[in-house]
Every structure is written in structure tokens, then in C-alpha cells.
C-alpha positions in Angstrom: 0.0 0.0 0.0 1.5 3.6 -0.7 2.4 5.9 2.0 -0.4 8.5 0.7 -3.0 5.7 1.0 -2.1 4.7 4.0 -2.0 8.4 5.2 -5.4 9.1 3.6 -6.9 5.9 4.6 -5.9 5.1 8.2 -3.5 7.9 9.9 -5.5 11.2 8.7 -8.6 9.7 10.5 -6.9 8.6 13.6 -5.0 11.8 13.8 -8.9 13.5 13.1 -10.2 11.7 16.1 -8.1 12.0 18.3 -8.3 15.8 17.7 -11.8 16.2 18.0 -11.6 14.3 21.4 -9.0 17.1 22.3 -11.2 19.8 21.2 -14.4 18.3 22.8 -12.0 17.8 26.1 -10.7 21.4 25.8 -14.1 23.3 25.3 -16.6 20.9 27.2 -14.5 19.9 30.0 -11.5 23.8 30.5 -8.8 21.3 30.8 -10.5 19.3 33.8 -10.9 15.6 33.9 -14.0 14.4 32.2 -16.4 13.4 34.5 -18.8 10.4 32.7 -20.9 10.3 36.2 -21.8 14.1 36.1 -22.5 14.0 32.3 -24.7 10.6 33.1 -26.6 12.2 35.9 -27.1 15.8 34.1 -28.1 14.1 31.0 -30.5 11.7 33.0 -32.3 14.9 34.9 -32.7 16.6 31.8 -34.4 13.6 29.6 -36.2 12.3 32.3 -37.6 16.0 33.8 -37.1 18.4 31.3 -37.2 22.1 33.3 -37.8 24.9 30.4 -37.3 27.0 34.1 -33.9 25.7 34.4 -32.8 25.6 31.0 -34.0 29.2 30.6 -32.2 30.7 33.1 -29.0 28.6 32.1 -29.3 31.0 28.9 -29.8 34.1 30.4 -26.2 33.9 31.3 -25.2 33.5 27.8 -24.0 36.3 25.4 -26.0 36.6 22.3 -24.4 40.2 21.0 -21.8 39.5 18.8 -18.1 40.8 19.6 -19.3 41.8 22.8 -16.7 39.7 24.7 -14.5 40.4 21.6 -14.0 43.7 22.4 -14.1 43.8 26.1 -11.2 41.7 25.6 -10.0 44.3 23.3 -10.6 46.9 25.1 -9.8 46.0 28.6 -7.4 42.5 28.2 -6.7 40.1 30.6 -4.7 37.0 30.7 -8.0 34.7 30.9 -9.9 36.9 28.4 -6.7 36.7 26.0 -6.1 33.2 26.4 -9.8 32.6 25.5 -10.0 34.7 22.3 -7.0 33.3 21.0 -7.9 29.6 22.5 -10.9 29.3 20.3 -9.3 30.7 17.0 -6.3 28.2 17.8 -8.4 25.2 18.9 -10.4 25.4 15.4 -7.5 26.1 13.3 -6.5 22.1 12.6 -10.6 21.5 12.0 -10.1 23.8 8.6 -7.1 21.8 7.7 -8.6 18.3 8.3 -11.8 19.8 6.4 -9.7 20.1 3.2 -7.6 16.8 4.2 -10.9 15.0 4.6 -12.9 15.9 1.2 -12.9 13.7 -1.2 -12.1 16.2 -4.1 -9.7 18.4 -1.6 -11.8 21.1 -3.7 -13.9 22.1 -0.2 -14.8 25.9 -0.9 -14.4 28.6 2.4 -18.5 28.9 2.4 -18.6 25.2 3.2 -15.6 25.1 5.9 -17.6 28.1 7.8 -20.6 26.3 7.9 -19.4 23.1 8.8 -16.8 25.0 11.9 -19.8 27.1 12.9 -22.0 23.9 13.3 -19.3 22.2 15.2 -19.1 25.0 17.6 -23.4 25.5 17.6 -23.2 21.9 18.7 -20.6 22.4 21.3 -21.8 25.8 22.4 -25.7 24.1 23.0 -23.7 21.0 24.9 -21.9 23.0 27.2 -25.8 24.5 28.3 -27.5 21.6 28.1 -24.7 19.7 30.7 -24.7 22.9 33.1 -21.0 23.4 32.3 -20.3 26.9 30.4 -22.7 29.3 29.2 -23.5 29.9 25.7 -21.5 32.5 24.2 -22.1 34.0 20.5 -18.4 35.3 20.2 -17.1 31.5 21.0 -19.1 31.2 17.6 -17.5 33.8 15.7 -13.8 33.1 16.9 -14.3 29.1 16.4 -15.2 30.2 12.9 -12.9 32.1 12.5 -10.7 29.6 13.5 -11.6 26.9 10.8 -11.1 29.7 7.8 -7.5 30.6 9.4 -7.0 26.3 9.3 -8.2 26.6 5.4 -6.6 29.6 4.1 -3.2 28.7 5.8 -3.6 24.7 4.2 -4.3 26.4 0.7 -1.7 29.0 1.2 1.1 26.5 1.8 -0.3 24.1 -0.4 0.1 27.5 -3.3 3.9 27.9 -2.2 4.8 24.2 -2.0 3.2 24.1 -6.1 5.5 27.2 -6.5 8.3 26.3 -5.1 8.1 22.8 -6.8 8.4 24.4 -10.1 
């Protein structure tokens, strides 16, 4: 078997789990150990007695204005608010690379890795208030997204130069 079909056919998807386990660690869980009990026993309260009480006031704590932490990271930075807005650009950089790695064609266009990096981070965003363990946060959306089009434009970039330099 050649090396790039070995690559394409058994290391890229390893490599692709294990990085969304990272990334699900990293957001869902801030570097903490992943409790299965807590997730069991949230999950089981919330299918078994759904509380639209609860749940509502879980999202009242959530930012929907857009670049509203942005800039009061911007404007007044500090080391957690810095480490979070560039956290969620760098944690979704390798999900616009193994977009493009992925595709069949490796002809993925930048409309389809935003939509597919700003579902990923919906999903996790809507986890992390349905578990009780962060607050939904619009700006998490926009710098995740961001994130995946950095991932893309850097892959095509130095996939450009490598063609360049090649001839």
C-alpha cells in the first residue's frame, strides 16, 4: 500500500479523532478531567424531567451580542480573556485543515468550511448548556469560525507555495 494511502486511509482519521476528542475535552471539560458520572446524571435529569425554568435561566447567562466579549477583551485585556479569544481561533485552526484533508475532491470551498466550523461549535456551544458546564457565548461562535477559515486559508496557502516552489 502507498504511503499517501495509508496516510489518507488510516493515519489522517486517527489523527482526526483523536483531535476532535481534544477539542471536545478542551471546550466541554476547561482542561479538567472528564467526569462520565456528572455528564450521566445531568443528562438523565434533563431527559427524564425536562425544566424549560432551568434551562431558561442557564441561557440568560449566555452572550447573544456578537463581539461583545471580543471587544471587552479588546478593550480591557486580561490574561484569561486573551487566552480565551485566541484559544478558540487556535483550537479550530487544525478542524479547517482536516476539512480540506478529509474531502474527497480536496476542492472544499471557504462557504462550506464556515458552515461546517460554525456547526461544530453550535453543537458544542448548545452542549456545554445543556450539561450545566459553560454558558452559551455568541463570540465563542464567531472566533471558532474564524478559527476553521484561518486552518483553510493557511492549508491552501502553503499548499500555493509548495506548487510554487516545486516548479
Amino acid at each position: 500500500m502507498k504511503l499517501t494511502k495509508l496516510m489518507n486511509r488510516i493515519v489522517l482519521p486517527v489523527l482526526f479523532v483523536l483531535y476532535m476528542l481534544a477539542l471536545f475535552r478542551i471546550i466541554l471539560f476547561k482542561y479538567g478531567s472528564i467526569d462520565t458520572d456528572f455528564l450521566w446524571d445531568r443528562l438523565h435529569k434533563n431527559l427524564e424531567n425536562p425544566n424549560p425554568a432551568y434551562s431558561m435561566h442557564r441561557m440568560l447567562y449566555g452572550n447573544f451580542i456578537p463581539f461583545k466579549t471580543i471587544s471587552v477583551t479588546v478593550l480591557t485585556p486580561s490574561t484569561h480573556g486573551v487566552i480565551n479569544l485566541v484559544g478558540n481561533i487556535l483550537a479550530f485552526m487544525p478542524y479547517g485543515i482536516f476539512i480540506v484533508l478529509m474531502s474527497k475532491s480536496k476542492m472544499i470551498s471557504l462557504i462550506s468550511v464556515f458552515i461546517q466550523s460554525l456547526g461544530l461549535s453550535l453543537l458544542l456551544e448548545c452542549l456545554e448548556v445543556f450539561f450545566s458546564i459553560g454558558n452559551f457565548d455568541v463570540d465563542d461562535l464567531i472566533l471558532n469560525s474564524v478559527g476553521g477559515l484561518l486552518g483553510y486559508g493557511i492549508f491552501r496557502l502553503y499548499g500555493k507555495y509548495v506548487r510554487i516552489k516545486r516548479l
